[in-house]
ZAMARGU-4260 file (C-alpha; in steps of 0.2 Angstrom, whole numbers, plus 5000, padded with zeros to 4 digits):
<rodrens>
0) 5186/4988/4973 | 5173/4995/4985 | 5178/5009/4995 | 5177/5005/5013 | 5176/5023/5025
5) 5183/5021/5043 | 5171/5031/5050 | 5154/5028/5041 | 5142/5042/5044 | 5124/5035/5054
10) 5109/5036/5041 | 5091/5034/5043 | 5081/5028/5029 | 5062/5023/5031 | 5050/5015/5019
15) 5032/5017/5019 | 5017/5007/5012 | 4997/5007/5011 | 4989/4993/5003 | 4976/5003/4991
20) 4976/5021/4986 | 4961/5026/4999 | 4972/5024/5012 | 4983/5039/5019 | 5003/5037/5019
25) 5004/5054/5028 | 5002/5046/5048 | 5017/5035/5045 | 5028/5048/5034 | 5026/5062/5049
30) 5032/5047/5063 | 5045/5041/5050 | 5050/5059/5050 | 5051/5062/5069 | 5059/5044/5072
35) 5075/5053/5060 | 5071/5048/5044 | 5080/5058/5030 | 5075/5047/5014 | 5061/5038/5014
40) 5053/5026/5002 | 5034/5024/5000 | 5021/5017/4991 | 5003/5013/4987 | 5003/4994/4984
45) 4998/4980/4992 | 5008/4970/5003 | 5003/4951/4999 | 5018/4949/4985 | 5032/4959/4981
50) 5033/4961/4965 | 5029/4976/4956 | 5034/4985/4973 | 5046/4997/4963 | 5048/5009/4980
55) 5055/4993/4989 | 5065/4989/4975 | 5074/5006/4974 | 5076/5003/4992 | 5086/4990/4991
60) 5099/4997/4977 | 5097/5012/4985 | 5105/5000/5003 | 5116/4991/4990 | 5125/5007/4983
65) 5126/5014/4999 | 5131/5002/5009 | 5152/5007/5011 | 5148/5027/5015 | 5134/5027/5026
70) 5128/5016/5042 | 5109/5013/5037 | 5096/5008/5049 | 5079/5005/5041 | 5064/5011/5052
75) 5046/5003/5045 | 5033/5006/5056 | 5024/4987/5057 | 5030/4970/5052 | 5016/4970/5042
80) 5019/4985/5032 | 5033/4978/5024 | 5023/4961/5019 | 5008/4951/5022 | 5017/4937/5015
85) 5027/4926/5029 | 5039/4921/5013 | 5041/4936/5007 | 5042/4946/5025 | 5059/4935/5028
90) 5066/4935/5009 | 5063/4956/5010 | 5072/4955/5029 | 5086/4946/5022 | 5090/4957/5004
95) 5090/4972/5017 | 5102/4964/5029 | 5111/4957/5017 | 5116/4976/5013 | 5125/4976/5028
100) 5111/4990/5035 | 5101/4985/5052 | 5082/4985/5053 | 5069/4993/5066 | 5051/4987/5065
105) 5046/5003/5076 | 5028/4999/5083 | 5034/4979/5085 | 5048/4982/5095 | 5060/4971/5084
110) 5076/4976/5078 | 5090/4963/5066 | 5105/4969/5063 | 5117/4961/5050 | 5133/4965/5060
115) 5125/4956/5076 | 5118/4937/5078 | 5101/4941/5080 | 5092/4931/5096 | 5081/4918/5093
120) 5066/4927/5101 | 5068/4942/5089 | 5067/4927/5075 | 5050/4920/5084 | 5043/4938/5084
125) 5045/4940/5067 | 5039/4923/5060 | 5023/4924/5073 | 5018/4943/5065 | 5022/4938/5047
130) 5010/4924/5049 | 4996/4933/5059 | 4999/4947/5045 | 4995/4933/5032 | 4981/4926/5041
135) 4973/4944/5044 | 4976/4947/5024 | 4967/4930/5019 | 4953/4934/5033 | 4951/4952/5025
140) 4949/4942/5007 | 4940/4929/5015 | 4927/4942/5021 | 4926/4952/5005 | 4922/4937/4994
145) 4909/4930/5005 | 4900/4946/5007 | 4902/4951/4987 | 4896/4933/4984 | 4879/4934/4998
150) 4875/4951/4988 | 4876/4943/4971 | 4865/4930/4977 | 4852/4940/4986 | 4852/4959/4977
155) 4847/4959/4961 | 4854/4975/4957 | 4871/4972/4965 | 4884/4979/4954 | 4903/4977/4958
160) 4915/4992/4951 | 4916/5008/4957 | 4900/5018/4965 | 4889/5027/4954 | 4888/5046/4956
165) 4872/5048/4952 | 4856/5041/4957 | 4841/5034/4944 | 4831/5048/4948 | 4845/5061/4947
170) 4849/5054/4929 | 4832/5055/4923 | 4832/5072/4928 | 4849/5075/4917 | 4838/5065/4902
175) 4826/5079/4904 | 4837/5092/4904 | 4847/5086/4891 | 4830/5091/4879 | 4834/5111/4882
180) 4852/5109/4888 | 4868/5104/4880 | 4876/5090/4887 | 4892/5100/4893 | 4879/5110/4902
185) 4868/5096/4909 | 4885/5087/4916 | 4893/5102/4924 | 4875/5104/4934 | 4881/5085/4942
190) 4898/5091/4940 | 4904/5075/4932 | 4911/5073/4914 | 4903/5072/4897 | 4905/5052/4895
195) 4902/5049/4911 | 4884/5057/4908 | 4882/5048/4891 | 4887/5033/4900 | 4875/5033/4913
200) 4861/5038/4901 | 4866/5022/4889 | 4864/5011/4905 | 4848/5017/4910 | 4843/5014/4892
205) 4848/4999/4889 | 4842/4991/4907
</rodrens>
């Protein structure tokens, strides 16, 4: 049997998510901080499904274990920081709530609590971001395959992947190094690795 404390101590958990690793968790963790966050949960991963989310996963055990000591009130910044999926925004809302903890979008304005009925227009709010979330999400993916797909067609040297350090020019200069330089030498000089060099070099050879 669960322990039930008469007088729950008031705790403020956030959670905290970028949808790729270029993008800076450190804004939100220094609000999350100032808004009284003592734990909070964060992650590098993208917000259109939630599996593979381990940090929101912890987060809710962590809410289920919890739940009897401490009053816990969620703080995420935006609806869409916690999904970009309208499905999955209410299935996440209602695991949370169903921990008995309340929780604050900070930026939206919109706070549930599971001890309270909450108002219809609250409801609205959430449904209306959660779909303008997913929209802006399939816009953004929309976008990014029309442009990848006008390059394919119209550059023939368009290449997907990540961005080449060096230059054709600079990597015919490290072939001509490479004849009175060791290779070690010739890749510090770029200050890239090894195989990296030897990569580029094969792929200038074999182009």
């Amino acid at each position: 049997m669960a322990i039930i404390y008469a007088n729950k101590k008031k705790l403020k958990v956030g959670y905290n998510r970028v949808s790729t690793i270029q993008q800076n968790l450190e804004a939100n963790h220094e609000k999350l901080i100032k808004l009284g966050a003592e734990i909070i949960f964060e992650e590098k991963k993208s917000g259109s499904k939630k599996e593979n989310r381990k940090e929101l996963k912890r987060l809710i055990k962590f809410l289920e274990k919890n739940k009897d000591e401490y009053e816990i009130e969620v703080l995420v910044m935006k609806v869409d920081r916690l999904a970009r999926s309208i499905i999955d925004l209410r299935t996440i809302v209602d695991d949370i709530l169903k921990t008995n903890s309340s929780l604050t979008f900070v930026e939206n304005n919109l706070h549930f609590d599971s001890k309270k009925e909450n108002n219809v227009m609250n409801q609205m709010m959430l449904n209306f971001l959660g779909a303008f979330a997913e929209m802006e999400r399939d816009l953004i993916v929309s976008r990014t395959q029309a442009g990848l797909a006008f390059q394919r067609k119209n550059n023939p040297n368009f290449k997907t992947g990540r961005k080449r350090k060096l230059s054709d020019e600079q990597i015919s200069i490290a072939i001509d190094l490479m004849k009175t330089k060791s290779a070690n030498d010739v890749a510090k000089t770029f200050n890239i690795s090894k195989k990296t060099l030897y990569n580029y070099i094969n792929a200038i050879k074999s182009s």
